[in-house]
TIMI-612062 format. One record per residue (C-alpha): x, y, z; residue in three letters. Coordinates in Angstrom, 3 decimals. Layout:
N
<<X; Y; Z>; ALA>
...
This chain:
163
<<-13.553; -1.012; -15.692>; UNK>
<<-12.808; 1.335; -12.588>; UNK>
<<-9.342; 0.519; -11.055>; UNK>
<<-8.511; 0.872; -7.217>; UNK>
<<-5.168; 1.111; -6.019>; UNK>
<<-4.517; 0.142; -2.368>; UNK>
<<-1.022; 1.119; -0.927>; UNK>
<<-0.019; -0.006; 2.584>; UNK>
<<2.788; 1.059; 4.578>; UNK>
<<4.100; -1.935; 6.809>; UNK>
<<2.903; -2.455; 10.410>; UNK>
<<5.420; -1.267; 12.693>; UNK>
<<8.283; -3.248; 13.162>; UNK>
<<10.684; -4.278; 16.226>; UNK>
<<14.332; -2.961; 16.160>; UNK>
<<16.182; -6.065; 17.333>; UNK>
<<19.779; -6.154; 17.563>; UNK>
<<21.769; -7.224; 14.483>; UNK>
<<19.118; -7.595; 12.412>; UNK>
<<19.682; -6.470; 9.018>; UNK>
<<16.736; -3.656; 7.900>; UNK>
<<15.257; -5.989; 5.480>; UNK>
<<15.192; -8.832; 7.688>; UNK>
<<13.063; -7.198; 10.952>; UNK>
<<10.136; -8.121; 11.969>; UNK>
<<7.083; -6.373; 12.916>; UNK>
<<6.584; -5.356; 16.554>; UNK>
<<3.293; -6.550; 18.089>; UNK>
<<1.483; -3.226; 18.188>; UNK>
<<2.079; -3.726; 13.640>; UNK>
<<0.641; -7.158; 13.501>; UNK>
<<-2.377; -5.894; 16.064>; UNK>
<<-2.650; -2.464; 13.722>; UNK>
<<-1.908; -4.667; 10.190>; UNK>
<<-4.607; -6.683; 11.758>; UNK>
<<-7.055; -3.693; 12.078>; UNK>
<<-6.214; -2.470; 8.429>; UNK>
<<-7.023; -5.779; 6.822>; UNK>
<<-10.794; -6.057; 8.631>; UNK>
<<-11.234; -2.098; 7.470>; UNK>
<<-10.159; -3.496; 4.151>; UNK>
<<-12.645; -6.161; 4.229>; UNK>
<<-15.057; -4.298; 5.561>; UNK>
<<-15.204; -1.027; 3.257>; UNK>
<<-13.379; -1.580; -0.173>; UNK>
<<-13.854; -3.639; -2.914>; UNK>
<<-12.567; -7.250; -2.791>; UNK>
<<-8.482; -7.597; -3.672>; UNK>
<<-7.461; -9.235; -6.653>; UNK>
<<-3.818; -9.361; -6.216>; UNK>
<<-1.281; -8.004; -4.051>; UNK>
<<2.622; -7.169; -5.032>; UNK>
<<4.226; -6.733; -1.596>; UNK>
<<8.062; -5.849; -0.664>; UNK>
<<10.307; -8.993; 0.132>; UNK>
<<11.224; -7.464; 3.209>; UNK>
<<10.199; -10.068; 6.505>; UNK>
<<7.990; -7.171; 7.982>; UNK>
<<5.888; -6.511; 5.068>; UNK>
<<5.274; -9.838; 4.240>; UNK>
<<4.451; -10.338; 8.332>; UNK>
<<1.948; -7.101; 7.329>; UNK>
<<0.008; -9.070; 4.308>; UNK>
<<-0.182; -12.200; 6.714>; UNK>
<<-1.342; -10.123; 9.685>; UNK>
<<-4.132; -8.653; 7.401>; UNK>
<<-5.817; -11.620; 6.297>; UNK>
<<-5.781; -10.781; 2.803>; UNK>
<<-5.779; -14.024; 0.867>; UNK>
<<-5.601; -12.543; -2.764>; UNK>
<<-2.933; -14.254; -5.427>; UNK>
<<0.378; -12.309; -4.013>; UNK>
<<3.631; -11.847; -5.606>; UNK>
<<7.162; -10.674; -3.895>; UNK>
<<8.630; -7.788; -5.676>; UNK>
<<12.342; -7.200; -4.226>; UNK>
<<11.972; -3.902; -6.366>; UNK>
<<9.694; -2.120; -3.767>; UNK>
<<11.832; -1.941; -0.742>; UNK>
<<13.045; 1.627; -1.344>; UNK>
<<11.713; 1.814; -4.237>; UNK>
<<11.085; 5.462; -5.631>; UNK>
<<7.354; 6.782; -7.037>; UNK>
<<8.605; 6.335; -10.473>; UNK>
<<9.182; 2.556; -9.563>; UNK>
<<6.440; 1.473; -7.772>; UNK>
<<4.227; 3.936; -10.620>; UNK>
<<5.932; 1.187; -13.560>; UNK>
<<4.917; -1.758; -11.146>; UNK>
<<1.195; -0.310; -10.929>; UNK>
<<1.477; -0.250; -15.091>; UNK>
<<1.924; -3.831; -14.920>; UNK>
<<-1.098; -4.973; -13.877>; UNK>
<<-3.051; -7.508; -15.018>; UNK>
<<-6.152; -5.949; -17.204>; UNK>
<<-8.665; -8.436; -15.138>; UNK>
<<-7.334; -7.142; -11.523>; UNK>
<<-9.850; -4.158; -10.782>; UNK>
<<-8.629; -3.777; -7.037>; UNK>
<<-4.320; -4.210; -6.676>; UNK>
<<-2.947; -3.726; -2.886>; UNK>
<<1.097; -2.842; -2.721>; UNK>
<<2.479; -3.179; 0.577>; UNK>
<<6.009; -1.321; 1.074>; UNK>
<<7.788; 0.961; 3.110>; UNK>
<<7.993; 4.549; 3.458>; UNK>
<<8.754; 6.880; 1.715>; UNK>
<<7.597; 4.934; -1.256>; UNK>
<<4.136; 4.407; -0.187>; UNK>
<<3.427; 7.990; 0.597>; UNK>
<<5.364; 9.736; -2.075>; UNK>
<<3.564; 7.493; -4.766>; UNK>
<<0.147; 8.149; -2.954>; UNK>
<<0.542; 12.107; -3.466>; UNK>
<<1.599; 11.903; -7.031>; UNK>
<<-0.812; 9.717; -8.355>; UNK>
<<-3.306; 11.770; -6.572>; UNK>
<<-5.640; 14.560; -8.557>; UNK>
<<-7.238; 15.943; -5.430>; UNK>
<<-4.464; 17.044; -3.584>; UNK>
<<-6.773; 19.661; -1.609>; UNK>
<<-8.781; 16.963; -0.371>; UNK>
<<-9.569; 16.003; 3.209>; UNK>
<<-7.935; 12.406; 2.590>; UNK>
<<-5.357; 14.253; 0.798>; UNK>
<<-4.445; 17.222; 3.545>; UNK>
<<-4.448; 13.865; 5.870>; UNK>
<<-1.915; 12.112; 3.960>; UNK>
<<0.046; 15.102; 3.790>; UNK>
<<0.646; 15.499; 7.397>; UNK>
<<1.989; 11.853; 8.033>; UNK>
<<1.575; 8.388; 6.623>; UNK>
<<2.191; 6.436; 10.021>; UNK>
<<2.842; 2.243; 9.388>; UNK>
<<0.070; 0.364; 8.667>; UNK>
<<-1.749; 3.328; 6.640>; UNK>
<<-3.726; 2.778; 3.894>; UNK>
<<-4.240; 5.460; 0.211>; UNK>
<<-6.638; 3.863; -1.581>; UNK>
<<-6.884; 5.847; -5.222>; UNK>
<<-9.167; 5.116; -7.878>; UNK>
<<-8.642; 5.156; -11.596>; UNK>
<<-11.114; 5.322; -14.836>; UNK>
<<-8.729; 4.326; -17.055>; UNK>
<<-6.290; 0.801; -17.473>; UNK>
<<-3.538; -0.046; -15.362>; UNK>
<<-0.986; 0.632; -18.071>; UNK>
<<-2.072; 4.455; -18.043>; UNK>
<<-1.850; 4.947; -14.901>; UNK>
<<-0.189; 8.421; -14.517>; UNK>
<<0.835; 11.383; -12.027>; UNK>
<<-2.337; 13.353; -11.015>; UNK>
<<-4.565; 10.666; -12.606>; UNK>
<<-6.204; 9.120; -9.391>; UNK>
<<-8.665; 9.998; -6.981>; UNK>
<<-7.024; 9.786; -3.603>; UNK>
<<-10.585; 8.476; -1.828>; UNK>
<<-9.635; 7.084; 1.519>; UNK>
<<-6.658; 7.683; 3.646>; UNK>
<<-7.256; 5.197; 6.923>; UNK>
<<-5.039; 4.892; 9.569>; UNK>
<<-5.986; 1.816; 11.803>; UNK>
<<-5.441; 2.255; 15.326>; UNK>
């Protein structure tokens, strides 16, 4: 079974006073732009079987905002998580999940995008290179099983930016 891979930076988020980083929420250009990315979502990729999202308040704000109603769990482990982290998470999955969205923050989501990516000369590829703005989506496909899932082994095929 082909595997896609949907990561999602957080919509952008308001700065208010005294608000610890992990508590803030998302400003309301993210939930209009989170929004956006969840009817591109439905409208162009396969349906999503299950979602592990940061336990941060503005990434969950960003799964809500999107509509995606997929089984979800709260990983604590992918706010600031390195590539090498949220790569082990991605190894995780569930055989039966053929389409997995990770929400998180950057520089996780874009760091992990470019190494799991084969086709680093790609348009999608050159795109994510130059910025990976909130709300962004990588989607990557895989021919092979979650648990070997690898650097360099997906096919970075859409890099979206809803605005």
């Amino acid at each position: 079974m082909a595997r896609t891979l949907i990561l999602m930076r957080h919509g952008k988020s308001a700065y208010p006073e005294g608000v610890d980083d992990h508590e803030r929420p998302l400003a309301p250009r993210g939930v209009r732009e989170a929004g956006l990315a969840g009817r591109w979502l439905r409208e162009t990729q396969p349906p999503i079987d299950a979602v592990r999202c940061s336990t941060a308040i503005r990434t969950r704000q960003t799964l809500a905002a999107t509509g995606v109603t997929a089984p979800v769990v709260f990983e604590a482990g992918i706010y600031e998580a390195t590539p090498e982290t949220l790569i082990e998470l991605v190894r995780l999955g569930d055989d039966d999940v053929a389409t997995l969205l990770v929400i998180g923050h950057a520089p996780g989501m874009p760091w992990t995008a470019w190494e799991l990516a084969s086709n680093r000369d790609a348009p999608p590829a050159v795109e994510l290179s130059r910025k990976f703005p909130t709300s962004a989506l990588a989607v990557l496909r895989f021919d092979r099983p979650w648990t070997d899932v690898d650097p360099g082994t997906g096919e970075l095929a859409h890099f979206h930016i809803p605005r």
